[in-house]
C-alpha positions in Angstrom: -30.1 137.8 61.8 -30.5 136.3 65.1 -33.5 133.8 65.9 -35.9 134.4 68.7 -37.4 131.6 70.7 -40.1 132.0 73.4 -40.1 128.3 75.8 -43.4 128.1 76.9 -46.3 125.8 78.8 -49.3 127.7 80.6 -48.5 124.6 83.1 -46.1 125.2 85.8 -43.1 123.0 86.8 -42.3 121.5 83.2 -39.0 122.8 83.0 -40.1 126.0 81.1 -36.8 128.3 83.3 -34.5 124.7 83.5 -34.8 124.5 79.7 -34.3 128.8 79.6 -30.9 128.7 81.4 -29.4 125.8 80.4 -30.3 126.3 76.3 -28.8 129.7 76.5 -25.4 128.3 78.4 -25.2 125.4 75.9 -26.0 127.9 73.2 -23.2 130.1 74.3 -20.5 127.5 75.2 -20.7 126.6 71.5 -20.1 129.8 70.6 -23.5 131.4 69.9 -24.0 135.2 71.1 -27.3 134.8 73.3 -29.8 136.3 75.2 -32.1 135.4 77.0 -35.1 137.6 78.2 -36.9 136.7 81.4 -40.8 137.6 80.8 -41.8 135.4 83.9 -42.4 137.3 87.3 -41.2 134.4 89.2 -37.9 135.7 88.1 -36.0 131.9 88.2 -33.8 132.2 84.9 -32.8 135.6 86.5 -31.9 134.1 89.9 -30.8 130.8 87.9 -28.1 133.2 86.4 -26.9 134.4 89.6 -28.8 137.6 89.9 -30.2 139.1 93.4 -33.6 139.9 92.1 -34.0 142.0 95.0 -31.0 144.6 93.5 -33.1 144.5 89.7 -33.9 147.9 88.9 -34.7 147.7 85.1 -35.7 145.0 82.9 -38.7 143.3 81.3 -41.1 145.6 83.1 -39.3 148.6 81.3 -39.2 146.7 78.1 -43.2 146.5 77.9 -43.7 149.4 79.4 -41.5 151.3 76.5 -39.9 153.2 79.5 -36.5 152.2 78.5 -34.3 151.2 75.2 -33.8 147.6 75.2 -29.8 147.8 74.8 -29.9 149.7 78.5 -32.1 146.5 80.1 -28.8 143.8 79.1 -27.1 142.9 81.9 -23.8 140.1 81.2 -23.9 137.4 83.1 -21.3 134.6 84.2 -22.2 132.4 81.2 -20.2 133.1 78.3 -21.8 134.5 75.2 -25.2 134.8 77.5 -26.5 138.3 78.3 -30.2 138.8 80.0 -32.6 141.2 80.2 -33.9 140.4 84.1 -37.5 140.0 85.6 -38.5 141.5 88.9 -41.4 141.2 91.1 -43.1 144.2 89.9 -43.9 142.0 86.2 -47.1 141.1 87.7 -48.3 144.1 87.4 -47.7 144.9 83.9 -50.6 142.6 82.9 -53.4 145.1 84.4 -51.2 148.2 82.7 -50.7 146.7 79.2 -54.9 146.5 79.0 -55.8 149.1 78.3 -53.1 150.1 75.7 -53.0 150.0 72.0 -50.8 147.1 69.9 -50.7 145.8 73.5 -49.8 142.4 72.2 -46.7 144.3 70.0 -45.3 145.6 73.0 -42.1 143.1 73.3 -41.8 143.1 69.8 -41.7 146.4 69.5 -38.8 146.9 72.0 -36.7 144.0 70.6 -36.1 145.8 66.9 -32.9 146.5 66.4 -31.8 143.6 69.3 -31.7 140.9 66.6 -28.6 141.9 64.5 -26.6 141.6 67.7 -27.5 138.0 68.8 -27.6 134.2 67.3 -30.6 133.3 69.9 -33.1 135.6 71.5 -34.7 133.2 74.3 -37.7 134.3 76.0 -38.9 132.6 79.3 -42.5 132.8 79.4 -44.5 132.8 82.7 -46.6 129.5 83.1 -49.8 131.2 81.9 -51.6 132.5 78.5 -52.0 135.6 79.1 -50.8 139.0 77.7 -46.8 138.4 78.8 -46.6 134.8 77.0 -49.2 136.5 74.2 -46.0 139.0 73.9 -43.5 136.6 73.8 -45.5 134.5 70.8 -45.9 137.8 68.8 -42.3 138.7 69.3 -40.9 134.9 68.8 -40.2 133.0 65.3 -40.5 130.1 67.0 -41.6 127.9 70.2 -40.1 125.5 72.3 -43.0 123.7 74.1 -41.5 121.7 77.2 -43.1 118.8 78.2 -42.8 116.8 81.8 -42.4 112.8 81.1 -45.2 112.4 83.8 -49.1 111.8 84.6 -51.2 114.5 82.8 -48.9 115.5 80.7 -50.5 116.6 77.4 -52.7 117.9 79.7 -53.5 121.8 78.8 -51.6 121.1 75.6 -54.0 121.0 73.5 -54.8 124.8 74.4 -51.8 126.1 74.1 -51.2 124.6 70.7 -55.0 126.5 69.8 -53.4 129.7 71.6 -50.1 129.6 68.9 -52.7 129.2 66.0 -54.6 131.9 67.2 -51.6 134.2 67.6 -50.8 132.8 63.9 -53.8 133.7 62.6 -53.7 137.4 64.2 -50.3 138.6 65.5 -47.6 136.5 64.4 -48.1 134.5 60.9 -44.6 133.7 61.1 -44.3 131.7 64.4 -43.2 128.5 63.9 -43.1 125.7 67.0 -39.4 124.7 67.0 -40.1 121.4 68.9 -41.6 119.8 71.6 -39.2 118.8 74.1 -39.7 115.8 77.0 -38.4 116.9 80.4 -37.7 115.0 83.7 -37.8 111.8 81.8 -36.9 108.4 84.3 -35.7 105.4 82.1 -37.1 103.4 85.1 -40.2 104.6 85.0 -43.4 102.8 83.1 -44.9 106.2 83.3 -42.1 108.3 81.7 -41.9 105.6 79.1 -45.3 105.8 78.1 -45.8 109.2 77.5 -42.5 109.6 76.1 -44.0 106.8 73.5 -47.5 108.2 73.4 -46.0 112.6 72.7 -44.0 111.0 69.8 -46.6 108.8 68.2 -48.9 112.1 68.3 -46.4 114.9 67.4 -43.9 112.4 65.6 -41.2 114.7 64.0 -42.6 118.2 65.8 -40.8 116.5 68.8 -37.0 116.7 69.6 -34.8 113.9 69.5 -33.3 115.3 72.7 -34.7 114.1 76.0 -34.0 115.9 79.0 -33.6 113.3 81.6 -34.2 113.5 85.6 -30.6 114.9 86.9 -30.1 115.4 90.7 -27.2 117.9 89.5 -29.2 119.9 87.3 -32.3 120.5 89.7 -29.1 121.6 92.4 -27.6 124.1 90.4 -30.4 127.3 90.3 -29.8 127.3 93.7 -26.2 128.2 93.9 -27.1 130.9 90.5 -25.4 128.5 87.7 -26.5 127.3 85.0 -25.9 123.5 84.9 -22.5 124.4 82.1 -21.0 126.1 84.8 -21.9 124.0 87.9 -21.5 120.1 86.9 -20.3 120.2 83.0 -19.8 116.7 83.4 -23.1 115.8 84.8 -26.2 113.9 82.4 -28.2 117.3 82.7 -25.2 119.3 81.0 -24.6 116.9 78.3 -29.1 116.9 77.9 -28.8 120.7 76.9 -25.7 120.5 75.2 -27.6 118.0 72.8 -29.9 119.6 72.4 -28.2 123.2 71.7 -26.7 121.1 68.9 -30.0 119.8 67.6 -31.0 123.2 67.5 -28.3 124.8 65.8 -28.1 121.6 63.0 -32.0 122.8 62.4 -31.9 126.0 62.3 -28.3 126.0 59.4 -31.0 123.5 57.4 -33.8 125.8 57.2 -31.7 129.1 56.4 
């Protein structure tokens, strides 16, 4: 039974879509069947996958809106094992709609049954906010990746996104588990990046993955030509970041069967 895993951080520019793409490519060039589901309206780990955003006709919007089986949203992409279910625009909305509905938190969860026998990794990329789309992802995940920048103000906001997953385990979801915290756009020469890098660790100690995803000029080039950094630079620091840390994932997840 596959393993779903929302990546989220009500702060924006932590690496939340980066972490999305590149997890599912590692994922699937070490021959995991993913998919990753794009709940952010932004639409970046759609585009990131090489996807005009502008031709989407179906996807998440459908998904929470029950409007369409979840096996008709999949699109394949260029990454191998890595399917997606796109975002468009027209997410935004879905926030006002869902309101007023019952089990409006169970919506995603809902239309992912039956999805899990068919995958290794379900990744959900959350929208850098808490409301009801990442409340949806946290009901639907079993677990959380929780990106983290290596900068000033970093823990910032944490502290209420960690109290959002306990509420959601307390309510919705007694199973969701945080995977791991993970450190993003880390700089070895930085003072900064090794501070907090010291201070997350000291705090979170084994909560936090060994992994470090380190400042790559490669990796921040590649959403803009639709690859994920496997396909654009394999060789590049950023590629071998993700692949480490697909591998960290996969050891953990074979211990805790």
């Amino acid at each position: 039974m596959g393993k779903i895993i929302a990546i989220a951080n009500q702060k924006g520019g932590v690496g939340k879509t980066t972490t999305s793409v590149n997890l599912a490519a590692s994922l699937g060039v070490l021959e995991k069947k993913v998919l990753l589901i794009d709940a952010d309206p932004q639409a970046n780990a759609t585009s990131g996958l090489g996807l005009d955003v502008e031709e989407i006709e179906a996807g998440t919007y459908q998904l929470l809106e029950h409007t369409m089986n979840a096996k008709d949203a999949i699109i394949g992409t260029d990454s191998p094992n890595v399917d997606l279910i796109p975002a468009h625009i027209d997410l935004v909305a879905i926030e006002i709609e869902l309101v007023d509905k019952d089990r409006r938190e169970y919506m995603l969860k809902e239309a992912l049954t039956g999805l899990r026998d068919e995958y290794d990794y379900i990744l959900i990329d959350c929208a850098p906010s808490l409301g009801l789309l990442t409340l949806n992802a946290l009901t639907a995940a079993d677990a959380v990746i929780i990106p983290i920048q290596c900068e000033y103000f970093a823990l910032e906001g944490l502290g209420k996104l960690l109290n959002t997953i306990k509420s959601v385990q307390k309510i919705h979801n007694h199973n969701l588990d945080i995977e791991g915290l993970l450190l993003t756009m880390y700089d070895a020469r930085l003072r900064l990046s090794n501070q907090v890098v010291e201070e997350v660790q000291k705090h979170f100690n084994d909560m936090v993955f060994e992994t470090i995803i380190q400042r790559n000029v490669r990796l921040s080039e590649a959403p803009s030509y639709g690859e994920s950094i496997i396909n654009y630079d394999a060789s590049s620091k950023g590629a071998a970041n993700y692949l480490n840390l697909a591998h960290e994932i996969i050891k953990k997840n074979k211990q805790t069967v």
